[in-house]
C-alpha positions, 0 to 999 in steps of 0.5 A: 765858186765859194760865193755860190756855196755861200748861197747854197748853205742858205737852204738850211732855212728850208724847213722841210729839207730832208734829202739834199744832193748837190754835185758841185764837182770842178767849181772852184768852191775852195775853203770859204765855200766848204766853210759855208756849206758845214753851215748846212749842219744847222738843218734842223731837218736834214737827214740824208746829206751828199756833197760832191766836192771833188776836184775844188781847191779845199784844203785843210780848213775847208775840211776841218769845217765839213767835219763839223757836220757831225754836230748836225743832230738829224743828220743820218747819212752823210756821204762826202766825195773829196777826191782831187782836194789838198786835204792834208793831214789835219784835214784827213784827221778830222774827218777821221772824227766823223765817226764819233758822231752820235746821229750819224749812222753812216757816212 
């Protein structure tokens, strides 16, 4: 759930964290835990980011905060697997803004 997300956006401590995959499909992470893995765009190392967010309870405000992964300034490929999520509009919109992002190349 949302707590165990919260102890996962701790890994952006991890100096050499260049790579991070985590599937955490069907887990209950809702917004609080999407608020706290966007935390992850304080990696300072971080180049390569997959998250499996599918079928989570995130809604807008979850979203929105995972769209600010585009202040994340090593991250090159971002790649966010959102289906089965109340994502709304606003949410939708915002993730429309990751293509503005300057460091990332893909996502």
């Amino acid at each position: 759930g949302g707590s165990g997300a919260q102890s996962l956006a701790a890994l952006k401590e991890a100096p050499s964290l260049h790579t991070l995959t985590l599937d955490l499909a069907d887990n209950n992470v809702g917004d609080s835990g999407a608020r706290a893995l966007a935390g992850l765009k304080e990696a300072t190392s971080l180049h390569t980011l997959t998250l499996n967010l599918m079928f989570n309870n995130v809604g807008a405000s979850g979203v929105q905060a995972l769209a600010g992964l585009k202040e994340a300034t090593a991250l090159h490929t971002l790649t966010l697997y959102l289906a089965g999520n109340n994502v709304g509009d606003s949410g939708a919109a915002a993730l429309t803004e990751l293509r503005h992002a300057a460091a990332l190349r893909n996502f």
